[in-house]
LOBA-889650 format. One record per residue (C-alpha): x, y, z; residue in one letter. Coordinates in steps of 0.001 Angstrom, whole numbers, plus 524288, in hexadecimal, padded with zeros to 5 digits. Layout:
XYZA ...
END
This chain:
536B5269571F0BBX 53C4E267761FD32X 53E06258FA1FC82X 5468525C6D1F05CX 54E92266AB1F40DX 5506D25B281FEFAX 555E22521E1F58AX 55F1E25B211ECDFX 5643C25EB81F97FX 5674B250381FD5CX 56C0324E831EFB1X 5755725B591F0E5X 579B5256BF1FDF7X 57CBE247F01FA5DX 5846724C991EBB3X 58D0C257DB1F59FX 590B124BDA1FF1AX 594E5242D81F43FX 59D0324D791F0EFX 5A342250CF1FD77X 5A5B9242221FF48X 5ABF3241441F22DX 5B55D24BF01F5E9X 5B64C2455420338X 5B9C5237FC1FE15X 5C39C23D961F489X 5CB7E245F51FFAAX 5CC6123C33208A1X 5CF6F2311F1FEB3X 5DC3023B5A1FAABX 5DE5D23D0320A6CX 5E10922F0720A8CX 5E84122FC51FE47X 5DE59225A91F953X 5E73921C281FF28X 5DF5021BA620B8BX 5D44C22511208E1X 5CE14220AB1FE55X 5C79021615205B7X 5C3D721E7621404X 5BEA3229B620A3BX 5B61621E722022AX 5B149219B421003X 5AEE62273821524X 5A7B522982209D1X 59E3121F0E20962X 59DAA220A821883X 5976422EC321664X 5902522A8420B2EX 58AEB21F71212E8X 5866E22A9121C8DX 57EFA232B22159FX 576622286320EE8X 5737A2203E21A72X 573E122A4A225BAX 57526237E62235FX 576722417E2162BX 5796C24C2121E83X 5872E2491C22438X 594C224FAE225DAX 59B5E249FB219D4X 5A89B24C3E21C05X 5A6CC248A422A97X 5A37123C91227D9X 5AB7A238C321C16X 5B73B23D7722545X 5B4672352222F6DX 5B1E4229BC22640X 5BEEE22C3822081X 5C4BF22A5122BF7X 5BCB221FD923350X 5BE9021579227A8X 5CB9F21A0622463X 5D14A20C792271EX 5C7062035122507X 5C3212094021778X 5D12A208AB212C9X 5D2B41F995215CBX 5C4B21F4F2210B0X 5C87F1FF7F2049AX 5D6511F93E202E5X 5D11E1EA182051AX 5C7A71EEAE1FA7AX 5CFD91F5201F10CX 5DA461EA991F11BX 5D0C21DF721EE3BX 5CCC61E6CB1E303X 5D9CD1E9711DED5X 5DBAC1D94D1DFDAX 5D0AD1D7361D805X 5D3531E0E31CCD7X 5E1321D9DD1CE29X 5DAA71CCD01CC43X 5D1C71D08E1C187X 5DE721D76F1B9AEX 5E5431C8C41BD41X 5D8871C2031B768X 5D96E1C9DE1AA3DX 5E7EA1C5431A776X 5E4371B4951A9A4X 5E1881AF2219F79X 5D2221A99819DBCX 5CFFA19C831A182X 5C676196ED1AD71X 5CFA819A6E1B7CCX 5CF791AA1F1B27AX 5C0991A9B41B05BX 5BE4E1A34C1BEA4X 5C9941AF1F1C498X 5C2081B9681BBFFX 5B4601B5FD1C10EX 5B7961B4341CF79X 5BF181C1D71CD1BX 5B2151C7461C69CX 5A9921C2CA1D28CX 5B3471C8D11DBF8X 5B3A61D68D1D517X 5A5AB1D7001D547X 5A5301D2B91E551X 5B06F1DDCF1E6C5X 5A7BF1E96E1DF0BX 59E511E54C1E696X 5A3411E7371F262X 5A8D31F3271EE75X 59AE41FA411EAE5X 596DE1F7581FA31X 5A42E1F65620168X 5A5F72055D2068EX 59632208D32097CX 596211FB7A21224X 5A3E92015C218A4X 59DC320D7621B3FX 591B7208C6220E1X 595FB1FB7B2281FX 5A0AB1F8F223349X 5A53E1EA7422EF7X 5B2321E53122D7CX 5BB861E90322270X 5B7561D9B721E71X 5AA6E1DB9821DC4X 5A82E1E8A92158AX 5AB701E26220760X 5A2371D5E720D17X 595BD1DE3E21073X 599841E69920331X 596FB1DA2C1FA40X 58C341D54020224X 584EB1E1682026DX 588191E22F1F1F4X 583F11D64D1F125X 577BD1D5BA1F8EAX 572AF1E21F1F3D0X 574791DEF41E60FX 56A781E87F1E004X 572061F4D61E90AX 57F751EE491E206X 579AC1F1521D4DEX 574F71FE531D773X 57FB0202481DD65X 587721FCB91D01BX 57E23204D01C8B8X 57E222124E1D11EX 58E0A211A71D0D8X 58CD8210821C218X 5867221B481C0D8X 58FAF222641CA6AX 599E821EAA1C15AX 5924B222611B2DAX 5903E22F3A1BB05X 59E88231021BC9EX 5A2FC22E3D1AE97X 597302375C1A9E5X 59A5F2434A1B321X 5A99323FE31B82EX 5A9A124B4D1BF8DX 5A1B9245F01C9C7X 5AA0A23CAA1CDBFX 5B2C2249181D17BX 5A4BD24CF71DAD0X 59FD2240B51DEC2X 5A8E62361A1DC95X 5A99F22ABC1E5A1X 59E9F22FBB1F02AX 5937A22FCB1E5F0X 5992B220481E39FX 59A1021DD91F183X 58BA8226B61F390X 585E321B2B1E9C6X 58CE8210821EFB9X 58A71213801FE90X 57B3B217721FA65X 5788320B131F4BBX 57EDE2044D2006EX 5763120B4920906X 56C2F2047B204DFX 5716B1F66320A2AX 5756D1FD2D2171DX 56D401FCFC22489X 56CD420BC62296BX 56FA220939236E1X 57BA62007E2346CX 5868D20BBD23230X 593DE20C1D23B12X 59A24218D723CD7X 
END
């Protein structure tokens, strides 16, 4: 009986948190005006989330995410930006790709584009826990992203599979997205990633 009451506590705790942090990464996304908080609020986020599944459950929430916040305020907004406008290429390229006309050269452009996407998503799914976690150069975040995607290929999948279901979740009950939103996506993606990470190798 104990041992239970135990666990719906732990499960009460964790569902409040992803709350709080939903709330938390909104507000301070709008502080920035998105323009430069959407990124520090995504790293803050992961940053706690990172925290309480490798280190401690028990921690001072908006302590932390506040300090995040303003600790990666620059570095999160450049490897965010570098990120966002490759992606923005790409989709630009693809669009470009649809309007050629098929031939050899068009099929060789489309497949090189296809490989590409699929290195970019990717590195996207690993790209923000390995920020969090790791003190590299803004070079070598997106590099240790793909390797780790790639080296961990069973992880990749599941993570695929558990963010699916995030997403089914969403379109069944929308109004969770208003209660958990992006911290029960980041939750997934950072616990997964946990699981490729030594414990000892965190940088404040």
């Amino acid at each position: 009986m104990f041992e239970m009451s135990k666990w719906y506590i732990r499960v009460g705790t964790l569902a409040f948190n992803l709350v709080l942090l939903n709330i938390l990464w909104i507000l301070f996304s709008f502080l920035g005006l998105f323009i430069v908080g959407f990124f520090p609020a995504t790293a803050a986020l992961f940053a706690v989330l990172k925290q309480m599944i490798m280190e401690d459950e028990d921690i001072a929430v908006f302590k932390l995410f506040f300090k995040k916040f303003k600790s990666e305020f620059v570095m999160s907004n450049l490897i965010g930006y570098i990120t966002l406008i490759f992606g923005v290429v790409l989709y630009v390229d693809i669009r470009v790709l649809q309007q050629l006309d098929s031939g050899f050269l068009q099929l060789a452009l489309a497949s090189a584009t296809v490989v590409i996407s699929i290195v970019y998503l990717l590195t996207l799914l690993y790209i923000f826990p390995i920020f969090v976690h790791f003190d590299m150069k803004l070079w070598q975040y997106p590099k240790h992203a793909l390797i780790l995607a790639i080296a961990k290929p069973f992880h990749t999948i599941f993570l695929l599979v558990l963010l699916a279901l995030v997403v089914m979740l969403y379109m069944i009950i929308p109004a969770l997205i208003f209660v958990f939103g992006m911290s029960l996506v980041a939750y997934v993606m950072t616990k997964i990633a946990s699981y490729s990470f030594p414990r000892k190798e965190y940088v404040s």
